[in-house]
Structure formats: C-alpha cells, structure tokens
C-alpha positions in Angstrom: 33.7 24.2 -61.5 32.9 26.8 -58.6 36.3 27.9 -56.3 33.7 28.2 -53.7 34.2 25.7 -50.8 30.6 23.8 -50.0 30.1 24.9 -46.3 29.8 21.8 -44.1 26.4 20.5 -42.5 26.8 21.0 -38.6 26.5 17.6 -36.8 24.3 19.1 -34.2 22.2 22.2 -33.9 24.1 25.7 -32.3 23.4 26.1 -28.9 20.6 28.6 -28.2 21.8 32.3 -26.7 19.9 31.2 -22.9 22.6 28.5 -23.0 25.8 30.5 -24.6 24.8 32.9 -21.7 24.4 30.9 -18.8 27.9 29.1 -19.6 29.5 32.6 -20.0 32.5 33.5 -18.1 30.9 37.1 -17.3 27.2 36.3 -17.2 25.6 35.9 -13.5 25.3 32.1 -12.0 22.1 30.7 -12.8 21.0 27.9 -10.3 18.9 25.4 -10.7 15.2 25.6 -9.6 15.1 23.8 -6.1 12.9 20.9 -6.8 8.9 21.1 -5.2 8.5 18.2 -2.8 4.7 16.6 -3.9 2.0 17.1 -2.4 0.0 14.7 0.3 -2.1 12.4 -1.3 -5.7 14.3 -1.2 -7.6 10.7 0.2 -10.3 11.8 2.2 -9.5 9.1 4.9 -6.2 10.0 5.1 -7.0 13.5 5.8 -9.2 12.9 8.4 -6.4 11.3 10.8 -3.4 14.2 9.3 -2.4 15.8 12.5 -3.7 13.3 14.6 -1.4 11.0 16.6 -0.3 8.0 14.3 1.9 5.2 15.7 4.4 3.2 13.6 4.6 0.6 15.6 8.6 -0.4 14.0 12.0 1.2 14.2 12.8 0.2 10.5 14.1 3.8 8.9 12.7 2.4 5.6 9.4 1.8 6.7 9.3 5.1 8.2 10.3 6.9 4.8 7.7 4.6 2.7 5.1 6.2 5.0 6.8 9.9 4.4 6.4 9.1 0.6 2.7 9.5 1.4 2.6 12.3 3.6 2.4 10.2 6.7 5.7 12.5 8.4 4.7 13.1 11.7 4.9 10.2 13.2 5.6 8.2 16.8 8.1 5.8 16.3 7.2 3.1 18.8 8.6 0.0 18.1 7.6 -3.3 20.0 10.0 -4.5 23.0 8.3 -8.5 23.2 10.7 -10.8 22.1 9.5 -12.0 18.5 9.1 -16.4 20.1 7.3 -17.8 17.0 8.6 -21.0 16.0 10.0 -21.2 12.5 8.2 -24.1 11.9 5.4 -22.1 11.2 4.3 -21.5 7.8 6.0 -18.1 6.6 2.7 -16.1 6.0 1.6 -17.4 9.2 4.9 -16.4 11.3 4.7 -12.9 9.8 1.4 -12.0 10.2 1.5 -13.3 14.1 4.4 -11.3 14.5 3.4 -8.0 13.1 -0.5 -8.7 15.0 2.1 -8.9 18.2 3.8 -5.4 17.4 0.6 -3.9 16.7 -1.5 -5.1 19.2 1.6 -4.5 22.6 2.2 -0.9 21.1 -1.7 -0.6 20.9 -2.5 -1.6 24.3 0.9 0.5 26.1 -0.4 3.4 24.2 -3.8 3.6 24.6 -3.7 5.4 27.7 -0.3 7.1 27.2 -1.0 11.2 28.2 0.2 12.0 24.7 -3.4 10.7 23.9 -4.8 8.0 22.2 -3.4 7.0 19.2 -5.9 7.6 15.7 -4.0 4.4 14.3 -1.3 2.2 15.1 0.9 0.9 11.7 2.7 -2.5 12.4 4.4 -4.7 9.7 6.9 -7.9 10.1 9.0 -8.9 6.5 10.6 -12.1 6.7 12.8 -13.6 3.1 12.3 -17.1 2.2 14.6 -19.3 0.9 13.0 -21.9 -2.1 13.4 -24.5 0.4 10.8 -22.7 3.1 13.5 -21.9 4.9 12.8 -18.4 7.1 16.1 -16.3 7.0 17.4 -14.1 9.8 20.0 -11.4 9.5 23.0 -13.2 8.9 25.2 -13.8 12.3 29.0 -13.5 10.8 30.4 -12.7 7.2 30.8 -16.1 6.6 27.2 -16.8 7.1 26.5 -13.7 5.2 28.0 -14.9 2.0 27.0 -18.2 2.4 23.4 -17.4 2.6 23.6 -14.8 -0.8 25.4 -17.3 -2.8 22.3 -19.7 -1.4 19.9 -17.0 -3.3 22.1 -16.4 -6.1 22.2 -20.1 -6.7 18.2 -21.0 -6.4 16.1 -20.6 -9.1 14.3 -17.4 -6.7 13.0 -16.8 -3.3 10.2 -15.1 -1.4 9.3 -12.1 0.6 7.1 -11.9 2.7 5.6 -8.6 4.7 2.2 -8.7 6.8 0.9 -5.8 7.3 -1.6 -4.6 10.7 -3.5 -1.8 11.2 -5.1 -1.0 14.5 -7.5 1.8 15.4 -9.7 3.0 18.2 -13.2 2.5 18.2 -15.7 5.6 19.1 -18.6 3.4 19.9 -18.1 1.4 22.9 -18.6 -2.4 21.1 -16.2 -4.7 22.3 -12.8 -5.3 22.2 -13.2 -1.4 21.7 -10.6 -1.2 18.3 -10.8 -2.2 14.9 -8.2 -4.2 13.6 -7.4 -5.4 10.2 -4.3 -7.5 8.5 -3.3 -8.5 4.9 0.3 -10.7 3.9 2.1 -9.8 0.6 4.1 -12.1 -1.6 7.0 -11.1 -3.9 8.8 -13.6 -5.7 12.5 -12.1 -6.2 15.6 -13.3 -8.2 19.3 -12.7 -8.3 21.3 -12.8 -11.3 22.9 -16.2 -12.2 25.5 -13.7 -13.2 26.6 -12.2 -9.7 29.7 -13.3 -8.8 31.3 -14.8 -5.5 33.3 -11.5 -5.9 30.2 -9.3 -6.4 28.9 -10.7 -3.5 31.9 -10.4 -1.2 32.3 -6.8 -2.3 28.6 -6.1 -1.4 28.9 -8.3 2.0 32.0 -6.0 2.7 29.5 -3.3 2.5 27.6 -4.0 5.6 24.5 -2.7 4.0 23.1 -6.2 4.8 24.5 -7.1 7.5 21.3 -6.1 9.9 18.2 -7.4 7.4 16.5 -10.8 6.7 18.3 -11.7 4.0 21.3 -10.3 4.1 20.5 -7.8 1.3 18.4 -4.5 1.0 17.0 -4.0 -2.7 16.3 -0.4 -2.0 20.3 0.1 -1.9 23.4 -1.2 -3.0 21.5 -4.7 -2.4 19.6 -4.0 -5.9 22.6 -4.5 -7.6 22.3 -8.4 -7.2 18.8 -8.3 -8.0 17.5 -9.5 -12.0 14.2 -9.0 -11.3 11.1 -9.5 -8.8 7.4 -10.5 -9.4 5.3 -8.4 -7.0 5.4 -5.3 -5.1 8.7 -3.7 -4.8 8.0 -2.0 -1.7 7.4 -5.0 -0.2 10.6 -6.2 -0.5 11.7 -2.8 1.4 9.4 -3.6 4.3 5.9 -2.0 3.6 3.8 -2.7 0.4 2.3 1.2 0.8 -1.2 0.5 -1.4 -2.7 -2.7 0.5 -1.8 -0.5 3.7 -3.5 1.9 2.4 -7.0 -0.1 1.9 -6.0 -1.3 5.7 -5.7 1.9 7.1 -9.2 3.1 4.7 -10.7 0.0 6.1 -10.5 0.6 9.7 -11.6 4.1 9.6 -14.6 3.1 7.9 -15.3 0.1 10.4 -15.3 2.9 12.8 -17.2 5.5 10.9 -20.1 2.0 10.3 -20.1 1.5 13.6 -20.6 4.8 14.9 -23.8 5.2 12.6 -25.5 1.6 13.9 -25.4 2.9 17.6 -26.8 5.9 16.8 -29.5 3.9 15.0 -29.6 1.7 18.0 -29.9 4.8 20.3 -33.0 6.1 18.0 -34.9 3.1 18.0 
C-alpha cells in the first residue's frame, strides 16, 4: 500500500484572486457600483406631454411613486378638497368610478385657468376594499375596529379591490365640453392566509401602517405579510393599476390629436 495520504476533494471551488483581494486587509475598498435608475419608458404619447404640466389629482404618496416608476416625476400634486357624499349603497364599481370622475373633474375645472397654465392631463383614481358581503370598507376608526375588520378578511373566503381610474385632458379644437375624458374600474380579487394569527394581526395593527387605508392593510408594505395571494393587478391593490392608465392617458391624447385633424378637414372643405 502507498504511505501517501489521498488529498481530499474541496467541497467548494477556491475563491478567485479578484475576491482574495477585495477582502484583503491591505487592498483598497472596492464599493459597489451605484445602481442606474431605468430609463422613461420611450412611448411616443408619453413623450409628447414630458415636461408639460401633469396634474395628479390625489395626495396618496403611493400613487405618486407608481407614476415615478414610469417616468411621470414632475408632477402637481393637487388633490380634491369636495367632500367624497356617495352613498354606500351604491354598487362598489359605481361609487369609485363617481368618486375618482369627481376628483378629476373639480381639480380639472380649478386648474384650468390657474397662471401655472393649463394642465396637459389631469390623473384622478379612487380605490375602495370590499368585504365578500359587498360591504365598502373605510379606514378603520379605532384599534378595535382595526382588528376586527382584518380578522373579518382573514376569516372570508377573499375580498375585492377596487380602483377607478380618470384621465382628463384639454382639447385643442374648440368642440364642446372643450376636454377629453376617459375612465376604466379594476378588479382584484385578494386573500389572506387562513394561517395569520389574531397575534399576527395585532402585531401588524400595532404597526399603524394601516391605520389611514381602506382596509386597514397596505399590500405594498408590511400589510403583504397577511396576504396568500391575489387574482388581478397588484398595483391595483396599491392604488393605481399603471397599464390601463396607460391606454387612458394614450386614449385621450389621441381623442385630441382625432379631433384636431377633423376640424382642419372641416376648415378645408
């Protein structure tokens, strides 16, 4: 038998020399690349309006960050000061589509001669969470009420978010009522885990994440931790489902753009 001793197979690979170095006591600090934010989406509608005065017709910091995930940054932040009356017995698409065509359309109209210039497009949205009995949620009034009303959602076999979405803008032709204006309503099914427990929930409630949205919870958060999973748009949950605004805010620039061309037609005839 051989007195040499079998060498033993190295459970993972040596580090390279770039990494040896970069650890090394007397090797200068190497920092890490500072990440490139992305560039604006290169729609052609979208850059016709960049630079131009753009209304967000909400005070909601997560609407406002949707829209910077887009390259929609500069923007007025203008939201609504009419009292949102509906009745909740309306039908939940119906209540939030009324309420965001009320944001949109008191912003529109305050701003249209404001000396800043007329705005290129006004962005308005309402989100409102549904219980599975059709039951509209507010932000909850108390912690007791807070907890109450996630262990209602835990509990149910899922619930519903809803978010209208309207986008005004002004029209260059002088056809009545002188701005185009176009809506959509988004659905997302959502449900919690039959696993979160009443001490999950108290912890999160103690939070106060949720304590000012419909709801009582904000997936985008620490909220997402009571969440198993949704059916729809996530974004729509947070507040603003980003690519039916999108065909909104293409649609009403076109309507515009149409417009434009007939009365010139008009004019030529």
């Amino acid at each position: 038998m051989s007195d040499q001793k079998s060498t033993p197979t190295p459970i993972e690979p040596p580090p390279s020399y770039e990494t040896t170095a970069a650890t090394c006591p007397n090797s200068a600090v190497v920092k890490p690349p500072i990440p490139r934010a992305p560039l604006p989406l290169g729609l052609p509608f979208l850059a016709s309006i960049r630079g131009r005065r753009i209304i967000l017709a909400s005070a909601s910091p997560r609407r406002r960050q949707l829209l910077a995930q887009i390259g929609l940054t500069n923007l007025s932040v203008i939201p609504s000061t009419v009292p949102e009356a509906f009745p909740k017995s309306l039908s939940p698409f119906e209540y939030v589509l009324q309420t965001a065509t009320q944001k949109a359309m008191t912003v529109y109209s305050a701003q249209i001669d404001s000396p800043e210039g007329e705005p290129a497009l006004v962005i308005a949205a309402d989100t409102v969470v549904v219980s599975p009995g059709g039951q509209i949620l507010e932000k909850p009034r108390s912690e007791a009420e807070h907890i109450a009303m996630l262990k209602g959602l835990r509990d149910s076999i899922s619930h519903k978010v809803y978010t209208a979405v309207v986008v005004m803008a002004p029209l260059a032709s002088a056809r009545d009522p002188g701005y185009a204006l176009e809506s959509t309503v988004e659905e997302t099914a959502v449900k919690f885990g039959r696993d979160v427990s009443d001490e999950l929930i108290l912890a999160y409630v103690k939070t106060r994440e949720g304590a000012d949205k419909a709801g009582g919870y904000g997936i985008q958060g620490i909220g997402a931790i009571l969440v198993d999973k949704i059916d729809g748009s996530f974004d729509n949950v947070v507040g603003l489902p980003l690519r039916p605004m999108l065909a909104l805010v293409e649609k009403v620039l076109r309507d515009d753009e149409d417009l434009v061309d007939e009365f010139a037609e008009a004019e030529e005839e």
